[in-house]
N, C-alpha and C positions, 0 to 999 in steps of 0.2 A: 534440338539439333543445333548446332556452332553452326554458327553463319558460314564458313567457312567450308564446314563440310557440306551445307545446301549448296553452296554456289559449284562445290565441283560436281557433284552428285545432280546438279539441274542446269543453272545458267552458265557456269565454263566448261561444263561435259556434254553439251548440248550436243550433237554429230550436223553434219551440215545436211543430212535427208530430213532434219526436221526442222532446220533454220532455213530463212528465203534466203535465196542466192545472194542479194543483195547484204545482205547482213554478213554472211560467212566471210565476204572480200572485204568488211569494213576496216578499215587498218585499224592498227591499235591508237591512234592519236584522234581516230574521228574525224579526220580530215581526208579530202580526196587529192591528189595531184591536182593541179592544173594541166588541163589536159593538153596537148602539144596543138597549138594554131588558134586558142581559144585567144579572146581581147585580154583576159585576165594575165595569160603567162606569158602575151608577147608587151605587157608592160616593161619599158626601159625606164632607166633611171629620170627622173625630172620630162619624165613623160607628161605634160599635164593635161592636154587636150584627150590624151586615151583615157587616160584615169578620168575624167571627167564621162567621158562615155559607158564607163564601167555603173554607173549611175540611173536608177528609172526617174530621177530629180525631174520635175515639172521643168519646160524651158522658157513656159509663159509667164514668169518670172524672174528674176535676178535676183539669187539667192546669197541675202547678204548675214545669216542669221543660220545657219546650217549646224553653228557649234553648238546649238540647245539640243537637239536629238538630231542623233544622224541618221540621216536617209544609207540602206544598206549596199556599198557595192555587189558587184556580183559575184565574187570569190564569197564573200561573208550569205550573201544570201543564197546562190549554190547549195552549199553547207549545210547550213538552216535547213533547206528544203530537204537536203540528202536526211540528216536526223531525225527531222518530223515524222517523215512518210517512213521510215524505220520505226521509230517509236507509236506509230499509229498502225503499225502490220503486225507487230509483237513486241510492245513495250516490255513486257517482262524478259525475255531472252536478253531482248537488244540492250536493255539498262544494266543487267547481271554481267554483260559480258566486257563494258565498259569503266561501269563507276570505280573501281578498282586501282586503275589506271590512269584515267585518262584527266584528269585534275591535274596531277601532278607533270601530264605531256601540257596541259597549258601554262602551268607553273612554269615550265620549261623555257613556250613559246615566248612569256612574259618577261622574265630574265635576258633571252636571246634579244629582246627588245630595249629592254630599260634598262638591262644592269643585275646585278646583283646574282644572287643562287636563289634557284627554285625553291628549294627549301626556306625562304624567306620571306613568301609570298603567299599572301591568301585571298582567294576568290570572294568576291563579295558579287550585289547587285548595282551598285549604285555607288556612288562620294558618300553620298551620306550614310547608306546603311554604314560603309568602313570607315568613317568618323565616330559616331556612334558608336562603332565596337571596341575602336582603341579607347576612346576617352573613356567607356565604360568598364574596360577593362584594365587600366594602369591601376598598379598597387599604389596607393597614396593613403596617407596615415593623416589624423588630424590635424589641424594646423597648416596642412600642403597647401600652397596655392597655387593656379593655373593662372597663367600672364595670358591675356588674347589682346587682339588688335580691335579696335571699331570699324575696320575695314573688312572681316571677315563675314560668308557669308552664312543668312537663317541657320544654312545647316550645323554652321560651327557652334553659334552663337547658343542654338537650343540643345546643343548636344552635351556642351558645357553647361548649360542652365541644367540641364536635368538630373547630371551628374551631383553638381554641387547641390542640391537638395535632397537626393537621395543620401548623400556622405556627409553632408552638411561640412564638405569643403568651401574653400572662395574661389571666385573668379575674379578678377579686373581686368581692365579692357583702357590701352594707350593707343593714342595716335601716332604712325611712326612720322606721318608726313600730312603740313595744312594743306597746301597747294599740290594738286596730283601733278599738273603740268609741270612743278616745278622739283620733284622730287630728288633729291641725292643719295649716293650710297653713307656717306661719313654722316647726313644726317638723320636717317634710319636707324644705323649702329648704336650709334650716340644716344639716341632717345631708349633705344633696347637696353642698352645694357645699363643709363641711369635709371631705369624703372624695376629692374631686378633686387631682388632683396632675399633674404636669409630664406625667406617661406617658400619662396619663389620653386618649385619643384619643376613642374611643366610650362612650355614656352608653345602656344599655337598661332600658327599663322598661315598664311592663306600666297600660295607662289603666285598668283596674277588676276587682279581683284576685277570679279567681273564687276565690281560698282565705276570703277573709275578706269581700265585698262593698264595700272599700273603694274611691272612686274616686281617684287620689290629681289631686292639684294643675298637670297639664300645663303650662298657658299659665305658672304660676308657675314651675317649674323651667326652664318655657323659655328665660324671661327671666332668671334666674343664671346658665342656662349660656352664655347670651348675653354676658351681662356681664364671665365670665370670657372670652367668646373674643374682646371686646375688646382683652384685654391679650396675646393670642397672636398668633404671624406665622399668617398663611394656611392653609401646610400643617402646620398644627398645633392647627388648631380642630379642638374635639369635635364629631364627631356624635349628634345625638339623637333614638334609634329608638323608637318606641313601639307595643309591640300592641298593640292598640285593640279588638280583636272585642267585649269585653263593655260597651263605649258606642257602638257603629257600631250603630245601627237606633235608637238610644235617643235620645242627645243631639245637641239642634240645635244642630248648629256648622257651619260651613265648616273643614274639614281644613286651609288653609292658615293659620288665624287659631290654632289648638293653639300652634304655634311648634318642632314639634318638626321630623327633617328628612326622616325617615321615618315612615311610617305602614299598619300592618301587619294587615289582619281579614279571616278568613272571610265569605264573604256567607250561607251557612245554619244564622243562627242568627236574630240579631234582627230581620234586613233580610226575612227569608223566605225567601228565594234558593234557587234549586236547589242540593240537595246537589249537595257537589262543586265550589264555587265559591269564589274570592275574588282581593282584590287589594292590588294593595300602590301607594301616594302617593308620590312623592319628589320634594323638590326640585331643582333645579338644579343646587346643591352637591352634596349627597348622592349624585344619578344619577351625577355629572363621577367621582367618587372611588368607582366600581362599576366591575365588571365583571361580564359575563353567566356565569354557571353550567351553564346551559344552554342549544344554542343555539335564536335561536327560526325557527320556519316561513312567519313574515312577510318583510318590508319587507330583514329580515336577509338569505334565504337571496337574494335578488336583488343582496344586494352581492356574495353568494360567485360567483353568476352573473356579475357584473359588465355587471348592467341598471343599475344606482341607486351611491351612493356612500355612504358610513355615516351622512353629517350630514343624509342626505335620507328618514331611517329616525327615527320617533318613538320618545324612548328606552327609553318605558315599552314599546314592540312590542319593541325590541332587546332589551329583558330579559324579556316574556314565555318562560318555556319553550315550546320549540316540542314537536312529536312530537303525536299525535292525543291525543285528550280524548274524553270523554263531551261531544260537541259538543250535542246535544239539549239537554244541560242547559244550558251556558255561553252558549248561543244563546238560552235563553230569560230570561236574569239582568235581562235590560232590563225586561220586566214585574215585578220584583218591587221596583225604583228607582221605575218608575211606581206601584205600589200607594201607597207609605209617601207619596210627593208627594202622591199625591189626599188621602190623608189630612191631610196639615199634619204637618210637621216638628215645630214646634212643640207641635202639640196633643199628639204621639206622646210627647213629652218630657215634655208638664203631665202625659198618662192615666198611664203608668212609672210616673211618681215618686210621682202620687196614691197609686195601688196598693200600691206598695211602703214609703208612708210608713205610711198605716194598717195594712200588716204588720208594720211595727217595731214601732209604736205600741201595738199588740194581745199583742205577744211581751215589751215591756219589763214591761206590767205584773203578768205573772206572776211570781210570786217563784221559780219552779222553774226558771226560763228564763235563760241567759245570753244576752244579744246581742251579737254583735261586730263588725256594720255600724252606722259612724253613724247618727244620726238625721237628721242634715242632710244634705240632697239634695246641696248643693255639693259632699261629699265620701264618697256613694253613689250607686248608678246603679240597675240592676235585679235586684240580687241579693242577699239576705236571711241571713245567715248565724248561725247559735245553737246553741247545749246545751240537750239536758234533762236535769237532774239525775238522775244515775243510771242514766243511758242510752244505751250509746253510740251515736254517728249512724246508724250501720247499721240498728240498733233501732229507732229513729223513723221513717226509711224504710218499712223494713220492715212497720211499726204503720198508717201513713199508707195506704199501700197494700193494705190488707188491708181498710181504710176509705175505699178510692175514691178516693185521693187522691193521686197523681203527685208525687212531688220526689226530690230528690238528696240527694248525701252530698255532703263538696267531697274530690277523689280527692287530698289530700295526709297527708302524715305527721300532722298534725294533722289531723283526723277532723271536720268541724261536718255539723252538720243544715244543710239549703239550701232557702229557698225563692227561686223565678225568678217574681214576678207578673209577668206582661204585657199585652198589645193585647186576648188572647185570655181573659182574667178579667174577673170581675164582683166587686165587694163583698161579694155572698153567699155566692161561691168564697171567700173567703178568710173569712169568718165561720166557714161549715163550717170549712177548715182550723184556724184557731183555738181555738174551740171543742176540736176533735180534740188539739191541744194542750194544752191545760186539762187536760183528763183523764187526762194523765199524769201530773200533779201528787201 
């Protein structure tokens, strides 16, 4: 029997005396309103103190480290909860009557958020799963080489290594910048585009380095790599990938305006999103010269049926992986596009970098403090990175938290102290913080 014929024959001809009540009023997007008086929908723009209430966040703490996994607001966990207990009363019904659909309504949500068409967007788990899939799925012929940065993270760096030994392509790996504190855009470019060369195929690099908090220069290396692929035939332009997790909830941009062709982030980190979420951008070009990895459980598996024909399949579905998911979660990623909206994009972007400027601010003028994220916003996002004299970062941690106070280490070979302010900080969260720093002086 055609998949197709089962689903209307069982799961979309289902009558509602034989589906729970709850199930028959599920919208089609999987999402429920916000119901009128809830904290959720009386959020206003640059609301921060609601939005923070939206939160089951411990308060015996100060939570300065929130971007590693996000704790779930209550729109996103609502959600959650509404899918679960769906899927735990009659998974079969409840999954037949959605997976159809309702991918491409997040597809939607995700565009409505970042930019770009639906159709350009495919659901992933994770950064790194959707690292992984691009790099393993770009056409590259031998001889191609992939350019990466030494600032990029485990995820890039092995996703690339695995590639290149499987194709027995190269990688090499340039420093755009010695000093993070000291970093420029003229001299990032500079170093980009004198390290490119003939083989040079693929350009990766990483929008805002959790090693150091630097944001580096996108739209700017966009446009040298642009410039050299004026001078190249067709099938010989670079492509340029970008992970993006650590400025995706942050900075207000439209993804298609970045310039790059790829565009790769987790959604539970800054955005809020159910753990277990993310997706990956791609343009036109970039899709054309993919192939899928994995196959997916949409639009796809109807071409293997031979209901549909491949060009009638959105590319970003054809390269979602298919195979089942923690669907509660993925099902509810649409409210967490809606929270950051209500808020203002931009406001998200001014509250960040407030936060995080007066963290630098407060750390430079210690004399026992190194800093090593700029100061300037243009080329930092939400991530704070420094030394204490005589301490290694572990210690600081370590120190911080013993004093109520939540942050990280940055997990590379080089070792820094990390603060993450965000949405969910106040000025006097970071006073404590600093303060608590002082005193290790």
């Amino acid at each position: 029997m055609l998949r197709r014929q089962f689903l209307t024959g069982l799961g979309l001809g289902v009558g509602a005396s034989v589906i729970a009540p709850q199930l028959a009023a599920a919208s089609a997007t999987g999402t429920t309103p916000l119901a009128a008086g809830s904290p959720a929908a009386m959020i206003k723009p640059a609301d921060w103190v609601a939005l923070r209430n939206l939160f089951p966040l411990t308060k015996k703490y100060i939570q300065l480290s929130t971007f590693l996994l996000a704790s779930h607001p209550r729109p996103v966990s609502d959600a959650i909860e509404k899918h679960r207990r769906a899927f735990d009363e009659n998974p079969s019904d409840y999954w037949h009557q959605h997976f159809l659909t309702i991918d491409r309504d997040i597809c939607q949500s995700a565009a409505d958020y970042m930019g770009g068409k639906a159709e350009q967007i495919a659901l992933t788990d994770s950064t790194t799963m959707g690292l992984g899939l691009i790099y393993s799925g770009l056409q590259l012929e031998s001889g191609d080489e992939i350019l990466q940065t030494v600032h990029d993270h485990y995820s890039t760096d092995m996703s690339l290594a695995h590639r290149a030994k499987r194709s027995g392509g190269s990688v090499r790996r340039i420093a755009l910048y010695d000093n993070p504190a000291l970093v420029n855009t003229a001299d990032v470019v500079k170093r980009l585009t004198a390290a490119v060369n003939q083989q040079t195929k693929v350009v990766a690099a990483t929008w805002v380095h959790s090693s150091t908090g630097v944001k580096l220069p996108i739209r700017a290396m966009a446009d040298a790599i642009a410039s050299l692929n004026k001078k190249r035939k067709a099938n010989r332009q670079i492509i340029f990938c970008v992970d993006g997790v650590h400025g995706f909830g942050i900075e207000d941009i439209d993804v298609t305006t970045l310039g790059c062709d790829f565009f790769v982030a987790g959604t539970h980190k800054w955005i809020f999103g159910p753990r277990g979420t993310g997706v990956i951008w791609g343009n036109e070009r970039a899709w054309s010269q993919s192939e899928p990895v994995i196959p997916s459980f949409s639009g796809s598996y109807d071409v293997w049926l031979g209901n549909l024909t491949q060009d009638q399949v959105p590319m970003g579905e054809h390269m979602s992986p298919g195979g089942f998911h923690s669907f509660e979660h993925r099902w509810a990623l649409p409210e967490a596009f809606k929270l950051h909206l209500q808020l203002g994009k931009a406001n998200v972007q001014k509250r960040i970098h407030q936060l995080n400027t007066y963290t630098k601010q407060g750390l430079s003028a210690m004399p026992h403090v190194t800093l090593y994220t700029p100061l300037a916003s243009a080329l930092s996002s939400g991530l704070v990175c420094f030394d204490v004299q005589g301490m290694p970062a572990e210690a600081v941690v370590e120190h911080m938290h013993k004093k109520g106070i939540i942050m990280s280490a940055t997990p590379y070979r080089n070792s820094y102290a990390r603060f993450a302010p965000s949405l969910l900080n106040n000025e006097q969260e970071i006073d404590v913080a600093l303060k608590e720093i002082s005193t290790l002086g």
